[in-house]
C-alpha positions as CSV (number, residue, x, y, z in Angstrom):
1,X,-127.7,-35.3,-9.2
2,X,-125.0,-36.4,-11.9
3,X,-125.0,-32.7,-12.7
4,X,-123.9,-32.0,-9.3
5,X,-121.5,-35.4,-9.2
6,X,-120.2,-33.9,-12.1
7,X,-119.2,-30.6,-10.8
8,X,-117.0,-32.1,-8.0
9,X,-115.0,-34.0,-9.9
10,X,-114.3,-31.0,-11.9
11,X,-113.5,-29.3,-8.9
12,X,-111.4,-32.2,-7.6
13,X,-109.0,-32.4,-10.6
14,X,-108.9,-28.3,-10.3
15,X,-107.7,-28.6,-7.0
16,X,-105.6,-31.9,-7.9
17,X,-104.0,-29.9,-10.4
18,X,-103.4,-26.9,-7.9
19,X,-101.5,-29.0,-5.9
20,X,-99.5,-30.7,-8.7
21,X,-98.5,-27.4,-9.8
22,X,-97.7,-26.0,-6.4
23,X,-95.4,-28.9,-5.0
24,X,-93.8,-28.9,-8.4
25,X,-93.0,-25.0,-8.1
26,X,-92.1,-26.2,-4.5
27,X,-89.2,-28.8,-6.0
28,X,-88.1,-26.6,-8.7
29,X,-87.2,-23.9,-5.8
30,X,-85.9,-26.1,-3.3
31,X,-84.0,-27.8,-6.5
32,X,-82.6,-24.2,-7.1
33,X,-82.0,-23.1,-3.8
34,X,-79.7,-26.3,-3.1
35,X,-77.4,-26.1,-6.6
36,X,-76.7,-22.2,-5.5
37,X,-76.1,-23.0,-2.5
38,X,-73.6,-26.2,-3.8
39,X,-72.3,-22.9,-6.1
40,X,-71.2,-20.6,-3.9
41,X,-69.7,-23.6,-1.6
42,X,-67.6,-24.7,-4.8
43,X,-66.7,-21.0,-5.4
44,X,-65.4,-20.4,-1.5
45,X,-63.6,-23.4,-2.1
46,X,-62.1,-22.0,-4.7
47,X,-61.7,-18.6,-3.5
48,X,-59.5,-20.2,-0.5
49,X,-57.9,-22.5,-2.9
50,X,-56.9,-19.5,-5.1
51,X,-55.8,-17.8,-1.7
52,X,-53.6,-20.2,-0.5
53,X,-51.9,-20.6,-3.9
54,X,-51.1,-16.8,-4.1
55,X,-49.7,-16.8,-0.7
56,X,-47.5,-19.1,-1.8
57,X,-46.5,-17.6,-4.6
58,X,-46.0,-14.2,-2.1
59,X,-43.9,-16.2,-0.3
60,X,-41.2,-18.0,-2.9
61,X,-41.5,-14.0,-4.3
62,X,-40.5,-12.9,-0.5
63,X,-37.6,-16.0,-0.1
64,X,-36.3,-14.7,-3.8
65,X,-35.9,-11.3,-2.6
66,X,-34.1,-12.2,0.4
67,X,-31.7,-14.8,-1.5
68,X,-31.2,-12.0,-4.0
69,X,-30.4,-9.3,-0.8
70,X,-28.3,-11.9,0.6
71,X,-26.1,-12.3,-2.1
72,X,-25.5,-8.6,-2.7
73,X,-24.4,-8.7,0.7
74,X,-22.3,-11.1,0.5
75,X,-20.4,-10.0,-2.8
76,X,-20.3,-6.5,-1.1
77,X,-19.3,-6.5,2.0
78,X,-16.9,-3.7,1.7
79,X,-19.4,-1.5,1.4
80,X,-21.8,-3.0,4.0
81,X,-20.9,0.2,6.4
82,X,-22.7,2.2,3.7
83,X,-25.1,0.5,2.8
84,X,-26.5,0.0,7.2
85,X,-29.1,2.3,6.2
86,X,-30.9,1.2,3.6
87,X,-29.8,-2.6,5.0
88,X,-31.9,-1.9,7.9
89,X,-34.6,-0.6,6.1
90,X,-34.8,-3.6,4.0
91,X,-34.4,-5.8,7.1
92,X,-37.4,-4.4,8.8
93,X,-39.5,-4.3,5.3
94,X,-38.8,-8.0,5.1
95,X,-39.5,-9.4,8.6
96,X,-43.3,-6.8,8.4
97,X,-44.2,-9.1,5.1
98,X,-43.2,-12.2,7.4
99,X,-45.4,-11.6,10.0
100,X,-48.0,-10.5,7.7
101,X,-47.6,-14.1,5.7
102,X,-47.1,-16.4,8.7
103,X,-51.2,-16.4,9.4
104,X,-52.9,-18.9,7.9
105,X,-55.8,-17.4,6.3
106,X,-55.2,-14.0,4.2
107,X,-58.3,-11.6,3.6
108,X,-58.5,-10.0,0.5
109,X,-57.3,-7.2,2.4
110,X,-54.4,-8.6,3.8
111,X,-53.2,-10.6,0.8
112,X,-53.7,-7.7,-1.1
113,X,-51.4,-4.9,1.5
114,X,-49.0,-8.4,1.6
115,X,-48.3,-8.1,-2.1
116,X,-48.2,-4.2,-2.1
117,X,-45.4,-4.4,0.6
118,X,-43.5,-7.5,-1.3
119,X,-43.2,-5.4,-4.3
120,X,-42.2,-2.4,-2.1
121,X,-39.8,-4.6,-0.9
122,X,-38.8,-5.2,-4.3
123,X,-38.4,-1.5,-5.1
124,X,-36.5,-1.2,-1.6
125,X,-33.9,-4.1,-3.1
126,X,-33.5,-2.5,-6.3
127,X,-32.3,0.4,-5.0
128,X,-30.0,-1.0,-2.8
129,X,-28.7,-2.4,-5.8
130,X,-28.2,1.0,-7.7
131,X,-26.9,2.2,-4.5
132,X,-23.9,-0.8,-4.9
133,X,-23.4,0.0,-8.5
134,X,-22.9,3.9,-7.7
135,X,-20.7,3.1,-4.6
136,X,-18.8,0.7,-6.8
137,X,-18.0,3.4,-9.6
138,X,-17.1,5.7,-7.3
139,X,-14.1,3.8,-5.2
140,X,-13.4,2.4,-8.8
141,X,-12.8,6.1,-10.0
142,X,-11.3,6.9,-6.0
143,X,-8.7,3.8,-6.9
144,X,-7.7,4.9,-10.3
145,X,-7.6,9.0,-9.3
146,X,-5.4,7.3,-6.0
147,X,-3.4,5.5,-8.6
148,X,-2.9,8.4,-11.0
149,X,-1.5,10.1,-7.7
150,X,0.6,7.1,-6.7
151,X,1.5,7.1,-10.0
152,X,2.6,10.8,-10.1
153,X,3.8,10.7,-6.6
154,X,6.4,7.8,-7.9
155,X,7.5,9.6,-11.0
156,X,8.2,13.3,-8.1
157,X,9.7,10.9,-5.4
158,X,11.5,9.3,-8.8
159,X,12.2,12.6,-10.0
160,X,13.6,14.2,-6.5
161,X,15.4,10.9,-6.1
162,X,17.1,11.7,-9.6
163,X,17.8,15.4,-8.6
164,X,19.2,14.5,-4.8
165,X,21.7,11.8,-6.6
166,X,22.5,14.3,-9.2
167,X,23.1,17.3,-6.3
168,X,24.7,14.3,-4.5
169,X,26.9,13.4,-7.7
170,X,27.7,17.1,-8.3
171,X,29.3,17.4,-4.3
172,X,30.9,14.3,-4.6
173,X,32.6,15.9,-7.8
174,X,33.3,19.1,-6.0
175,X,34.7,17.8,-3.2
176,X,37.0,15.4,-5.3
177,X,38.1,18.6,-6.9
178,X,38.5,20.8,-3.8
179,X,41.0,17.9,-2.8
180,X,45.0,18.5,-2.3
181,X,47.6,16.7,-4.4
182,X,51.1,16.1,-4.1
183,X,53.7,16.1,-6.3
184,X,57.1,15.7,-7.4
185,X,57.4,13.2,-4.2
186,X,61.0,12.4,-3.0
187,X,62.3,10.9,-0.3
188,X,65.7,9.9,1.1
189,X,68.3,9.1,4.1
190,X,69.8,12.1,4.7
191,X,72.7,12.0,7.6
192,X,74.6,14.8,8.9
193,X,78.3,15.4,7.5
194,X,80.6,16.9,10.1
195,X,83.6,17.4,8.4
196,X,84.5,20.5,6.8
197,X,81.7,21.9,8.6
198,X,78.0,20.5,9.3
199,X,76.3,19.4,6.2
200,X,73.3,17.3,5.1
201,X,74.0,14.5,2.8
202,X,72.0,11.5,1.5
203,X,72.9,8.2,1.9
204,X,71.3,4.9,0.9
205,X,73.2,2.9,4.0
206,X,71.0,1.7,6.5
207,X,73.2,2.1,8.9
208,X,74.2,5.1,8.6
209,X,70.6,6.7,8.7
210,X,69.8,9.4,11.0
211,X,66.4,11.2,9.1
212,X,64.2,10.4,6.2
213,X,63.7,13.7,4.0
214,X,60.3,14.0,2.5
215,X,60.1,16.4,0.0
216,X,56.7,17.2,-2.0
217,X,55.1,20.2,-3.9
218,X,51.0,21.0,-3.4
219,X,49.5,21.8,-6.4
220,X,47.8,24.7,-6.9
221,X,44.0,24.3,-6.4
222,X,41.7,27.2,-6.7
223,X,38.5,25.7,-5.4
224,X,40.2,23.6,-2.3
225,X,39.5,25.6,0.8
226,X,42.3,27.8,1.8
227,X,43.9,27.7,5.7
228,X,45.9,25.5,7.8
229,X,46.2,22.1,5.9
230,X,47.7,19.1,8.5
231,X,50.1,17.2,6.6
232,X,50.6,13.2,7.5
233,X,53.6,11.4,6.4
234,X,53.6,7.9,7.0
235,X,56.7,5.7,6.1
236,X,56.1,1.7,5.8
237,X,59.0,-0.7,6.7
238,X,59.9,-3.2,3.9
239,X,57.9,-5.6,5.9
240,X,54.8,-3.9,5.8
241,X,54.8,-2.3,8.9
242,X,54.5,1.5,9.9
243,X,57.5,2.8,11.3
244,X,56.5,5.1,14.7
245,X,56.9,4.6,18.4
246,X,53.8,6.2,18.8
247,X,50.7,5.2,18.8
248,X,49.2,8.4,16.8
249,X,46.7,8.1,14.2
250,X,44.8,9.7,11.4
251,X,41.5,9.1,9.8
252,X,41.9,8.2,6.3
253,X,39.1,7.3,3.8
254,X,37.4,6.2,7.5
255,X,39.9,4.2,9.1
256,X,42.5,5.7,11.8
257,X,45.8,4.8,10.6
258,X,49.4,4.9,12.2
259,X,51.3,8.0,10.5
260,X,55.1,9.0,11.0
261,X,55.3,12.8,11.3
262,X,52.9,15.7,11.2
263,X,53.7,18.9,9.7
264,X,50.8,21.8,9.7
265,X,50.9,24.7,6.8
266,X,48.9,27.5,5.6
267,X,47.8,27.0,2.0
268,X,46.7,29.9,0.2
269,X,45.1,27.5,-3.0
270,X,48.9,28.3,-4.8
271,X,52.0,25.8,-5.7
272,X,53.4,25.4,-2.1
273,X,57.1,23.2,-1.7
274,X,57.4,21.7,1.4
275,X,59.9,18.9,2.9
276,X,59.1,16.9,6.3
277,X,62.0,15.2,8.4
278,X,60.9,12.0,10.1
279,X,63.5,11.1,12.6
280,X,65.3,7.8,13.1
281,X,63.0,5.8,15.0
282,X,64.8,2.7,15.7
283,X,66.6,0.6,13.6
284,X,66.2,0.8,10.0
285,X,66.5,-2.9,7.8
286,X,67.4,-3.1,4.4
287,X,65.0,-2.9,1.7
288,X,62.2,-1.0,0.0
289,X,60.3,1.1,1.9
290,X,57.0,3.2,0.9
291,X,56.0,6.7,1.9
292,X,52.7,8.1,1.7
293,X,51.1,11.4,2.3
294,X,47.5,12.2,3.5
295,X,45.6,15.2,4.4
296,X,42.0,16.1,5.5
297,X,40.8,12.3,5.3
298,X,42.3,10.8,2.0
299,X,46.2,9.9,0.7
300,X,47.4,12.8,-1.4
301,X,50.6,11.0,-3.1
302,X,53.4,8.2,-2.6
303,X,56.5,7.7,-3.3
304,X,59.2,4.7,-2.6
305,X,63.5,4.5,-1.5
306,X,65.8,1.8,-0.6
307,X,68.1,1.6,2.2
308,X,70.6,-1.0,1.6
């Protein structure tokens, strides 16, 4: 009988210990089970920590690029017309990344094609800015070719100026030269002498003046254009004023001017004499008076007599 009381107690602390065992394998995996699950909480909480700090990052990358882009733009805008293209490239690059970064929570997926397209963004920017810098060297090079050509077009323009004045100079010095001149000027009162005969005499009374006598010699001139030359006497009273009751004129050095008597003769480019009567035209004062001679534009000689 004790045998037997024996025997179940053994088997009590068997099963005792069974059950020990069992509800301490039961702890241990309930134990276990609860720190990985605490584990892989802390690690999605990390995970979406580590998320959120990337997008971040995407985005202060993104608003860099676009500060960058802006001021390119802004110290270019000369060349924005050609530059549209790649601008709207870069404008439609940047507003895709936008709406990929304006949700809230990024997959791996999507944080991962967000970060691809930022740094395509990136490569999209740099070329724009090798596309400035090639732009840039070439209307550099346009300006200086455009100024070697200014440059050359002034020294032609400076040049052909310098030949016209020359070509100018050289008629000026022709025509000076083709120009009449008259010399051995004299001029008189001459009156007529009746007695004994009619007879032209000189006199230096002024009342006893019936024509002035011009006489004058043109100089031979080989280069002056031979044909009918109009002669233009003019005489000037000893008070300044021409003496004519006409009003007829002649253009010299520009201005029409009153002249005397005309006479018209054919010169040949040899020594021609000639003498001109201007008749008495009034009353003549006493004093000095001035003649002058002009032909095709310009005064040709002078001379000076006294009527007393």
């Amino acid at each position: 009988m004790e045998i037997q009381q024996n025997e179940k107690d053994k088997k009590s602390k068997t099963y005792l210990m069974i059950l020990i065992g069992a509800l301490f394998a039961l702890n241990v995996g309930i134990g276990i089970n609860l720190w990985l699950g605490n584990k892989e909480k802390e690690e999605l909480k990390t995970q979406n920590l580590t998320l959120t700090n990337d997008k971040k990052v995407l985005q202060a990358e993104l608003d860099k690029q676009i500060a960058e882009l802006e001021t390119m733009r802004s110290e270019n805008q000369g060349l924005n017309e050609q530059l549209s293209e790649k601008d709207n490239a870069i404008q439609e690059k940047i507003k895709q990344i936008k709406s990929m970064l304006v949700k809230g929570k990024l997959t791996d997926a999507e944080f991962k094609k967000a970060k691809e397209e930022i740094l395509n963004l990136r490569s999209q920017i740099e070329d724009y800015k090798n596309k400035i810098a090639e732009l840039t060297q070439k209307n550099e090079e346009l300006t200086n070719e455009n100024a070697g050509l200014n440059e050359t077009l002034t020294t032609e323009q400076a040049r052909s100026a310098e030949k016209d004045k020359a070509i100018e100079s050289q008629k000026k010095t022709i025509s000076i030269a083709k120009r009449l001149h008259a010399s051995s000027i004299s001029a008189a009162a001459v009156r007529e002498r009746k007695m004994f005969g009619k007879k032209e005499v000189e006199t230096d009374k002024a009342n006893k003046v019936e024509e002035i006598r011009v006489k004058f010699t043109i100089d031979k001139n080989s280069i002056s254009d031979a044909g009918d030359k109009d002669l233009f006497v003019k005489i000037i009273g000893p008070d300044g004023s021409p003496i004519t009751t006409k009003m007829q004129t002649t253009k010299v050095d520009g201005t029409e001017t009153l002249y005397t008597e005309r006479k018209t003769i054919d010169y040949q480019n040899e020594k021609q004499d000639n003498v001109v009567y201007c008749k008495k035209q009034g009353v003549y004062p006493k004093g000095e008076y001035t003649v002058e001679i002009f032909t095709e534009g310009y005064k040709i000689g002078t001379s000076k007599f006294i009527l007393r």
